[in-house]
C-alpha positions, 0 to 999 in steps of 0.5 A, spaced: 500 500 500 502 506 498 503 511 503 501 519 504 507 520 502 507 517 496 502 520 495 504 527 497 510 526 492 506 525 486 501 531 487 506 536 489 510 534 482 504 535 479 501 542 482 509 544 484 509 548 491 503 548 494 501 551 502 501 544 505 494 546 507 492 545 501 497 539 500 492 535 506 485 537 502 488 534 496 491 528 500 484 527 504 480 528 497 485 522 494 483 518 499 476 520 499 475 517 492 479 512 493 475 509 498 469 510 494 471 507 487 477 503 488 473 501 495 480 501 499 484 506 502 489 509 498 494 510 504 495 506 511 495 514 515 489 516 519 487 523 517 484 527 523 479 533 523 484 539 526 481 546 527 483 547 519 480 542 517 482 534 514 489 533 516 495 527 516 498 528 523 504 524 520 504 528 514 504 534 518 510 531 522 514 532 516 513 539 515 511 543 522 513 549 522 513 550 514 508 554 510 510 550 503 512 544 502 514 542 494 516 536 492 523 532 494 527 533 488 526 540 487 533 544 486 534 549 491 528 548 496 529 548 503 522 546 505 522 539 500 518 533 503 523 528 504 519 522 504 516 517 499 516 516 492 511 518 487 513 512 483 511 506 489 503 509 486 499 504 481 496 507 475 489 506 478 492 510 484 495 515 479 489 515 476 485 517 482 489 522 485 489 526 477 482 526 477 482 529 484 487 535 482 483 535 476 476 537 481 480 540 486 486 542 484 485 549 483 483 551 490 486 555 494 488 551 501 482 556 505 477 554 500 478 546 501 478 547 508 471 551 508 468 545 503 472 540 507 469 543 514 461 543 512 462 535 509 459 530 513 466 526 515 470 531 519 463 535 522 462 527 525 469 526 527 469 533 530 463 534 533 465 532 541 470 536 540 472 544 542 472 549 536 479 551 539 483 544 540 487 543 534 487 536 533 481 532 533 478 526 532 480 520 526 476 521 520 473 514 519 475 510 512 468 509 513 465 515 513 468 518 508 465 512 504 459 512 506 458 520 505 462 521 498 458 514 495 452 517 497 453 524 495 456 523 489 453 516 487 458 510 488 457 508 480 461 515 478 466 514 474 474 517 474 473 521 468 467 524 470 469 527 477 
């Protein structure tokens, strides 16, 4: 199974320095959809509902601090993410983090925090918890699921996303 970051890597190659709040959205939606069309988690780390949002506390870890964060080999770059590797992703993994920077890719860091704080996923797994706490509860595979197939109809295709 690949890891977040694997998955990290392939989408800051392909969308170049990104605010690594926006690096956890587009990480999460990956693994929302894959859950929905491959119905199976993409990667291993749990995703918790943070102040900001969808987050990977061990993809976190790796750039406490940072503001951006661009891909391992990017020359001159003192806040590249060192771990992973884009090329440990299957094509049908590929796929499914492509068709998500394709529907999200554009957003801004603060735009897919709010879409992703008004979602069912991370309300649920933040409800019990106190607004200025910054971290929070997993996020349930199960969840992000359960909410995607029904909002958006398990049969949908990549292409079409």
């Amino acid at each position: 199974m690949a890891t977040v970051f694997d998955v990290a890597q392939h989408i800051l190659k392909q969308k170049g320095e990104l605010s690594t709040m926006r690096l956890h959205k587009l990480c999460y939606y990956s693994q929302a959809w894959h859950l929905v069309w491959d119905r199976k988690p993409l990667f291993h780390e749990e995703i918790q509902a943070w102040r900001t949002g969808a987050v990977i506390p061990e993809l976190y870890k790796e750039h406490d601090g940072w503001f951006s964060i661009t891909a391992a080999d990017t020359p001159g770059s003192d806040h590249a993410l060192k771990k992973g590797s884009r090329h440990n992703l299957t094509p049908t993994e590929l796929d499914t983090i492509d068709v998500v920077l394709n529907g999200y890719g554009d957003f801004t860091g603060n735009q897919l925090s709010e879409i992703n704080m008004r979602e069912c996923p991370y309300c649920r797994a933040r409800q019990d918890v106190d607004y200025m706490e910054r971290d929070g509860k997993v996020i349930p595979h199960s969840d992000m699921k359960d909410y995607y197939t029904a909002r958006y109809g398990k049969n949908r295709e990549r292409n079409q996303k």
